[in-house]
N, C-alpha and C positions, 0 to 999 in steps of 0.2 A: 105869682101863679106860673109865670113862663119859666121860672129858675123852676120850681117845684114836678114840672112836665121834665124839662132838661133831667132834673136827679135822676127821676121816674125812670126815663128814656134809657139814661144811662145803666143805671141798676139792672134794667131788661135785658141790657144787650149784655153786659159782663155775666148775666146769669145766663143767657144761652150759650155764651162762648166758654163756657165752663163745662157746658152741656155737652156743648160741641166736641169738648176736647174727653170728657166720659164714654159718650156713645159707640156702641158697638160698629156702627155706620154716620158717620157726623155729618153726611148729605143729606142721608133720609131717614134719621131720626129729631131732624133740628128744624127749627120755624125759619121759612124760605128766607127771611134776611140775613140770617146768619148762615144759612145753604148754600147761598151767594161765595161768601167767602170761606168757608171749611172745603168748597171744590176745587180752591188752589193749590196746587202740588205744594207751596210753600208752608202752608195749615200743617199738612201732615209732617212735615218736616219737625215745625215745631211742637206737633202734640206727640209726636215721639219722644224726644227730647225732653220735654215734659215727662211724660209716663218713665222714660230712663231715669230721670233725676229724681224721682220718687222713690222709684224700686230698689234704686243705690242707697239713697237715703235709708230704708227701710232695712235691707242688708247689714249695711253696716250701725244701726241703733240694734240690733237684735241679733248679736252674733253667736251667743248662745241657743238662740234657736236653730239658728242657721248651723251650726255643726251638730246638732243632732239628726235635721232632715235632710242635711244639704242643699249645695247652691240652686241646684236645679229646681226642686222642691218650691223652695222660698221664694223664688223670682216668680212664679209661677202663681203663687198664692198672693204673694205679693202685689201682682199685676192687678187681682182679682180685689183686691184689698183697697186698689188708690181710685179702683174707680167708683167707688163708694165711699171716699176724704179724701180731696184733695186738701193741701197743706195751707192751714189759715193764717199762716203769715212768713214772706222769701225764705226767712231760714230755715232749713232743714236738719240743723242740728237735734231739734227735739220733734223731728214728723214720727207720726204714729201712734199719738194716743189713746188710740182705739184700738189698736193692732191685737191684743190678748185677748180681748172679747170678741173680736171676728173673729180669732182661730177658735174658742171654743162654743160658736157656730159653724165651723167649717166641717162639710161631710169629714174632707179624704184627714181629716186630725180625730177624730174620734176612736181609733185605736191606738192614742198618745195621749193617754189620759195627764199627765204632769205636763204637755205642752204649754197649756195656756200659764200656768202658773209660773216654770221656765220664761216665757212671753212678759209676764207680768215683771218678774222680778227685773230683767232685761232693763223693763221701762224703768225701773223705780232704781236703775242704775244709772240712765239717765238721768232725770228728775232730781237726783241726787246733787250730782254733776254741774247740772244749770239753777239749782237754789241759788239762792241769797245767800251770802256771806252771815256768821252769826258764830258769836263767841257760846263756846260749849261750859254749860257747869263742870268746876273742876271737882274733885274728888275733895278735897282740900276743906270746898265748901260747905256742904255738908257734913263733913267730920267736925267741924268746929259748931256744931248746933248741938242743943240737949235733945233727947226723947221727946220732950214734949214740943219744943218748938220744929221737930221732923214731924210730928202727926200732923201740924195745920200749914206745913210749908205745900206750895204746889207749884211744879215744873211742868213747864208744858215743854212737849216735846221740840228739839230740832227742825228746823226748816226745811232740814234735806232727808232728815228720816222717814223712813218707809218701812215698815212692819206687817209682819203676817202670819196665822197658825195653819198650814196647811195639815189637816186631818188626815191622817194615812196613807200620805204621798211623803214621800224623800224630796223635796224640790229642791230646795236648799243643797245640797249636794249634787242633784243634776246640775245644778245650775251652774253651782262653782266649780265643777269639773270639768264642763262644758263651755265656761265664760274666758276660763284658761286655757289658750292655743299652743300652751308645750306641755299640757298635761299627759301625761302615759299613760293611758285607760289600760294597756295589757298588762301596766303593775301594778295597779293599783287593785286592792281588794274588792270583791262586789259592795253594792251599796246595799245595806238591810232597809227593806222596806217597809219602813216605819214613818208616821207622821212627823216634821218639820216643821220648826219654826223661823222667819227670817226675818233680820234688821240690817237696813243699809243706809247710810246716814254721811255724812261729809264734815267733819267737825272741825276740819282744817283743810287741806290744800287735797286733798286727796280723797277719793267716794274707798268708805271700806266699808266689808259684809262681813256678818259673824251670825252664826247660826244660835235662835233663840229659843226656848222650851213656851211651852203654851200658858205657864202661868206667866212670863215673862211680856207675850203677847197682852195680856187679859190688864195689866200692870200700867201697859204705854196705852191702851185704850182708854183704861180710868184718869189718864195723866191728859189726855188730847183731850178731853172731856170733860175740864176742867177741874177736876175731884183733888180732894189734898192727900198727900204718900198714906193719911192713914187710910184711907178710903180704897185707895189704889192697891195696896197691901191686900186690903179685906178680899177685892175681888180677885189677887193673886193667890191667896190662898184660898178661896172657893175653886177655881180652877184646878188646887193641887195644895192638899193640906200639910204635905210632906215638903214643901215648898221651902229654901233656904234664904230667908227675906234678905241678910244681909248680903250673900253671895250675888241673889238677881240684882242687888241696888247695885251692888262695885262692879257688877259686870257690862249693866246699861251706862255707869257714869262713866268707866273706860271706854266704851267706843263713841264718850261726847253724842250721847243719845237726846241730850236736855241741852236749852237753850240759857244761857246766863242772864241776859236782860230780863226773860221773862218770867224769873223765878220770885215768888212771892209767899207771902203768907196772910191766910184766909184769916179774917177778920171773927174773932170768938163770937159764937150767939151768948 
C-alpha cells in the first residue's frame, strides 16, 4: 500500500510539473506544491530550455514546411504546438507526431490549404528514416513466378513505407521542391495543379520519394490490408481502368515498396 501511495505521489507530481512547464503562468496556474517550486528563477530557466529544444526539434523534422512559411512563422506555431505534446520519450529525433493535424486545425494555416499535407509527408520522411531495417522484395522475385501463383502471392508493404492519394492538391511536388534547399523555384516551371500521389519508403540505407497515381495508392492499400496482387490489381483497376498493372507493379517493386520476409502466398479455398 505505502509503495502504491509513493507511485501515486509520484505520478501527481511529474504530471503537475509537466503542467508547470505548459502553462501560460506556472505560479498561478499550477497546484500550490508545485507553485512552490516553478517560482524559482531556476524553473524558468529550464522550461525555456525545454520549450527551445522542442521548437528546434520541431524545425528541423519539418523543413519543408518551414520553407514555405518560414522561420518565423514555424517557431511561432511551433511554440503553440509543444504546449499541447510535449515529447514522449528524451529523443527528439522523431518529436512531432501530431504536428499535421494541429496545422490543419490552426486558424492562421487555412489559407495553405496543401500545408498539412506538406506537414504530413515531412513526417512520413521521418518515420521512414527511423524504421526498422527490412530487406525489400527484388524485382527478380516476382519475375520468376507464373500468372497464377502472382494472383494468390501477397506482399505486405515496407516498414518504412508511407503512401497517399491527395485529391486535387500537388503535394507531392510542393513537397519535393520545398524538402530540397538548393532547389531554384525562379527556374523551375509552375506546378499544375492537379491531384498527387506519394510513396516514401527506405528500402535500404537511404528514405527516397517518388510520386505515385491514385490507382497505385488504392494497390498498396489492398497490399497493407492483407489482400493477395490479384485482389489488389482489382481495386487498382477500380480506381482507374486505364491502369497499366505491369508498369504500377515494376514501378512499386523499384522503389523496394514490399517487404521480402513478408512475402507469401494465400493458401487456395
Amino acid at each position: 500500500m505505502t509503495s502504491q501511495l509513493a507511485t501515486s505521489a509520484l505520478r501527481e507530481f511529474q504530471d503537475g510539473f509537466a503542467q508547470a512547464l505548459l502553462a501560460a503562468d506556472p505560479v498561478a496556474e499550477v497546484k500550490p506544491d508545485i507553485a512552490a517550486l516553478t517560482a524559482q528563477p531556476g524553473f524558468s530557466v529550464y522550461r525555456n530550455t525545454v520549450m527551445k529544444g522542442c521548437v528546434d526539434a520541431l524545425q528541423a523534422n519539418y523543413p519543408a514546411v518551414e520553407r514555405l512559411v518560414g522561420e518565423q512563422w514555424l517557431r511561432a506555431a511551433a511554440s503553440i504546438y509543444v504546449r499541447t505534446e510535449l515529447p514522449a520519450h528524451p529523443t527528439l529525433l522523431d518529436y512531432g507526431a501530431g504536428f499535421a493535424e494541429f496545422l490543419h486545425a490552426f486558424a492562421p494555416a487555412a489559407e495553405l490549404p496543401y500545408l498539412t499535407g506538406v506537414a504530413q509527408l515531412d513526417r512520413w520522411w521521418t518515420e521512414a528514416h527511423t524504421a526498422r531495417d527490412e530487406s525489400p522484395v527484388e524485382p527478380a522475385a516476382i519475375a520468376q513466378r507464373s500468372l497464377q501463383e502472382l494472383e494468390w502471392l501477397v506482399l505486405r508493404p515496407h516498414a518504412a513505407a508511407h503512401w497517399k492519394w491527395f485529391d486535387g492538391l500537388p503535394i507531392f511536388m510542393i513537397w519535393q521542391r520545398n524538402r530540397d534547399t538548393t532547389f531554384d523555384h525562379d527556374a523551375a516551371p509552375e506546378i499544375e495543379w492537379h491531384g498527387q500521389g506519394a510513396l516514401i519508403t527506405r528500402p535500404h540505407a537511404a528514405v527516397q520519394a517518388i510520386e505515385i497515381d491514385a490507382a497505385a495508392c488504392a494497390f498498396l492499400d489492398a497490399c497493407a490490408a492483407g489482400e493477395t496482387l490479384a485482389e489488389a490489381a482489382a481495386a487498382a483497376l477500380q480506381t482507374s481502368a486505364a491502369v497499366d498493372l505491369s508498369s504500377l507493379m515494376a514501378t512499386l517493386l523499384n522503389a523496394g515498396a514490399f517487404a521480402a520476409d513478408a512475402m507469401t502466398e494465400e493458401v487456395r479455398r
